[in-house]
N, C-alpha and C positions, 0 to 999 in steps of 0.2 A: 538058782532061779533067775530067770532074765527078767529084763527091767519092763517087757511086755507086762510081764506076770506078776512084777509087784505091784507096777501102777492099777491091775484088775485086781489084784486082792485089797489094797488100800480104797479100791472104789467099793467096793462089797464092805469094807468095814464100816466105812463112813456112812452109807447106806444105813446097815445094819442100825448103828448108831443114831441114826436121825427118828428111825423107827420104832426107836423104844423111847425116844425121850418124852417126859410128861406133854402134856398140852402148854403147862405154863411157860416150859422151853418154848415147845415151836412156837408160842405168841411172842415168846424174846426177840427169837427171828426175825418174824417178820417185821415186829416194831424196829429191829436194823437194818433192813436192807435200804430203806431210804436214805440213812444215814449213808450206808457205804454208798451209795449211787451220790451224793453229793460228796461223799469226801473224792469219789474216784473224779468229779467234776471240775474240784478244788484243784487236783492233782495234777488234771488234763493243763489248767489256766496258768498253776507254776511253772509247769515244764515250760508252755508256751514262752509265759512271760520270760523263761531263763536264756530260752532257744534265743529271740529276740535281741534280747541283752546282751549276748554272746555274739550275734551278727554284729551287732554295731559296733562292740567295741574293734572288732577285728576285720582287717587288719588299721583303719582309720585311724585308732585310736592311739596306735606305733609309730603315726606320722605327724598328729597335730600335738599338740602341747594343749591347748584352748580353744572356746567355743565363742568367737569373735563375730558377733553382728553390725560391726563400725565399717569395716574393709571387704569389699566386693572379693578383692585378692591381696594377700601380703605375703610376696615370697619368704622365707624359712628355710631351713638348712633341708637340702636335696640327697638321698640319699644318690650310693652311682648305681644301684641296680635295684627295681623294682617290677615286680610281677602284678600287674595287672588282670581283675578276673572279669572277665567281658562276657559271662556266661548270665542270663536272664536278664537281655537288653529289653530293651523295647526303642525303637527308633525313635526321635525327637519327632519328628512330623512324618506323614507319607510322599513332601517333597522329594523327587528326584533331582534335582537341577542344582546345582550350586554355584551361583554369581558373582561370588567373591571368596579367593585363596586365600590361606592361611598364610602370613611373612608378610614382608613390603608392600608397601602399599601407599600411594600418592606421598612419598617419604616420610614416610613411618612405617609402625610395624602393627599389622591385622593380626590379633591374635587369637584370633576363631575363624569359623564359616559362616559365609551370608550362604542362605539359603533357601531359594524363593517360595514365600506361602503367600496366603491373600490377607486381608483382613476377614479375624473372625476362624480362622483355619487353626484347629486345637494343635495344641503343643502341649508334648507328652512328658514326663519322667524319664531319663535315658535307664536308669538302674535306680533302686528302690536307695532310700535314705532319709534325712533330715532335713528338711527347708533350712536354710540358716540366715536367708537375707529376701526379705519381700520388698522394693523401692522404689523408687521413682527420679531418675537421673537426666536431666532438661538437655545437658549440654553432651550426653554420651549413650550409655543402654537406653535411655527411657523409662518406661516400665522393664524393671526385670527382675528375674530371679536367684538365685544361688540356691544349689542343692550338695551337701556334702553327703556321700555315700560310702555303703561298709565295705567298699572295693577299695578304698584311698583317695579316688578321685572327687574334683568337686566338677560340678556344669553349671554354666551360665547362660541365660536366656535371657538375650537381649530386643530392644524395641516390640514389644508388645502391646497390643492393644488395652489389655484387661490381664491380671495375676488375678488365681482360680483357689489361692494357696496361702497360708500365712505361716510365718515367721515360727520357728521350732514344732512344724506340722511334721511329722511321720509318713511317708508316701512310698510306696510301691510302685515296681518300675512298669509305666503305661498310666498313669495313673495323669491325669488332665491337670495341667497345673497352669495355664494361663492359654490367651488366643493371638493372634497372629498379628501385626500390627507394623506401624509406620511411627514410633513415640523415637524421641528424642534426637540424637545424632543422626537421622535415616531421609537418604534419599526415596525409597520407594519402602513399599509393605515386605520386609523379610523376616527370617528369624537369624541372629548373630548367636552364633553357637560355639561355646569355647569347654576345651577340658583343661582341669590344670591339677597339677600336684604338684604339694606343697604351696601353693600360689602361684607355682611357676606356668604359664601356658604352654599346653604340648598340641601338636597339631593335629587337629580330629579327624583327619584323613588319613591318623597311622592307625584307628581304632576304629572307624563308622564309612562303610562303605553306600552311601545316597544313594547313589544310582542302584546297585544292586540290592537297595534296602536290608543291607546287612552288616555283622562286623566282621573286621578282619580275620578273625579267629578267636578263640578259647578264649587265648590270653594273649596279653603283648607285655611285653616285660622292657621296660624303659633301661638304657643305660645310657651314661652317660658319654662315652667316649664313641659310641655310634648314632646318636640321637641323631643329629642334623642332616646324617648321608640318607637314613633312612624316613625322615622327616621330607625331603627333596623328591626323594624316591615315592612315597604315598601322594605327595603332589603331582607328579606327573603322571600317577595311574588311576586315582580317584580327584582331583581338583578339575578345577575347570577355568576356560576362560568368556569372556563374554559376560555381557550382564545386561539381561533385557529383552524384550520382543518374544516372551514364552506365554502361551496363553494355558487356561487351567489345566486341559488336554496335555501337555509337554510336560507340566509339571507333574502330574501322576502315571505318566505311561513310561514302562519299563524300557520303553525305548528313549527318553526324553534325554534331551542335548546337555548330558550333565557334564560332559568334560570336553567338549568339541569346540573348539576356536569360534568366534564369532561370524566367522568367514565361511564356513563350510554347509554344505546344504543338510537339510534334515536329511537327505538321502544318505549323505556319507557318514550321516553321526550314525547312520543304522547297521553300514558295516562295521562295524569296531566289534572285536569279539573278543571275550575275556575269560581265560583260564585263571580258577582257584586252584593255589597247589595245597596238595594231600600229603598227609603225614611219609616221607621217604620216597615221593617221587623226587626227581632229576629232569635237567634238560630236555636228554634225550629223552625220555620216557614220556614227555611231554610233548615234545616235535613228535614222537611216533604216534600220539593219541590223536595230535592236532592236525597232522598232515603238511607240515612245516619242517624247517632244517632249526639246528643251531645257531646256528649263525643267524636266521632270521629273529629269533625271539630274542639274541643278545642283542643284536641293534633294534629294533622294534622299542626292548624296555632298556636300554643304554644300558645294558649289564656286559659283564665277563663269563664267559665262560666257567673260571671257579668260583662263581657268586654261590653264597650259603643259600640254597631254597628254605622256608618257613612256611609249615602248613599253616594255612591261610593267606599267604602272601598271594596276592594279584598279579596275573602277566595277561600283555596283550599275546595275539597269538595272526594277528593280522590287520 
């Protein structure tokens, strides 16, 4: 017999069976069907709750030791290679522009992106997580945030006008968690934007692409022994120089002068054109689509010839 045939005779039995039972049966029934519609309810909320519970601890929970609201950042032992899931972002702001590089900086060291917004212009969740720090810092963020996320990373969100968010709040990524501001250490109304793991800062330009309102890819996977080449390298193909003179217009148009020296006309920030590379393209394969030689896009992005391509890595193409 095939398994068509016994699930129809098993339906005809059951059938059958329901049809001869007394009346006081089928009133048993239906005095349970509500029941089972709330236990299946119960059922739906544990899962949830478990699904949930399972996000956060992993992989976060493999890197912190504790849930500390004293320290903005306290770096902690670094593992040398971590995978990064950069999948269900949401941008911090719809800002294009970015006015201040990640590293050096008037001698010291900028350990995120300025990033031009107005006052009052929402500032997003990058990926879903845990508020862990809601505060207010006179002499440095100003108003800001900390958000630790079930990716490993934490985000910082500095000089704000207004936090939208409190202190061990649950947020999902996009999700409004403070507005746009000029508070504390800030010369003009930006947002200061850091990612860090372990406490340690990584530069948001190996992972958040402004300009193109996107991220670099999938995943980025930190290590330790390539960090700073490829740290260099996302600076010169998503940072920027200059800081100033953008009005609201620049700041939200896909064309806006996010990475263009301060020196060069809106005209010429318009020619810059940029190739995402895809899983197994190459050079060549890229000069053939682009209409470009090798040798142009190795000097163009100061690369070699045997440079590793990474799907989602960024090249100029002219």
């Amino acid at each position: 017999m095939t398994f068509l045939k016994k699930i129809k005779k098993l339906a005809l039995i059951t059938v059958a069976s329901l049809a001869t039972l007394p009346v006081t049966g089928q009133d048993l029934l239906a005095r349970q069907a509500p029941i089972d519609r709330k236990m299946k309810a119960v059922d739906s909320l544990m899962l949830r709750q478990l699904i949930e519970r399972d996000e956060w601890e992993t992989p976060s929970a493999d890197l912190y030791d504790e849930w500390e609201n004293q320290f903005a950042h306290r770096a902690t032992a670094m593992p040398d290679t971590f995978r990064i899931d950069l999948r269900d972002f949401c941008m911090p702001t719809e800002s294009r522009v970015i006015t201040s590089n990640f590293g050096a900086r008037w001698g010291r060291q900028h350990k995120g992106l300025d990033i031009k917004v107005y006052i009052g212009d929402t500032i997003r969740a990058a990926f879903s997580g845990k508020v862990r720090i809601v505060r207010y810092e006179a002499r440095g963020y100003g108003k800001y945030v900390v958000i630790r996320h079930h990716n490993g990373l934490e985000t910082i969100y500095g000089h704000m006008s207004k936090q939208l968010v409190r202190e061990d709040e649950d947020v999902k990524a996009g999700d409004p968690i403070g507005l746009g501001g000029n508070t504390g250490r800030s010369t003009g109304s930006h947002l200061h934007f850091e990612t860090r793991l372990c406490g340690v800062a990584l530069n948001p330009a190996l992972m958040f692409d402004f300009r193109n309102q996107d991220v670099t890819a999938d995943f980025y996977t930190y290590r330790s022994n390539t960090y700073n080449r490829e740290s260099a390298q996302a600076t010169r193909l998503r940072g920027a120089n200059g800081s100033g003179g953008y009005n609201p217009e620049d700041v939200n148009s896909p064309n806006a002068p996010g990475r263009a020296s301060a020196n060069k006309s809106f005209a010429d920030m318009q020619s810059v054109r940029y190739h995402k590379v895809r899983h197994g393209e190459t050079l060549s394969a890229i000069a053939r689509k682009r209409g470009t030689s090798v040798d142009a896009l190795c000097k163009l992005n100061r690369i070699s010839k045997r440079v590793r391509l990474h799907p989602g890595q960024i090249l100029k193409y002219n």
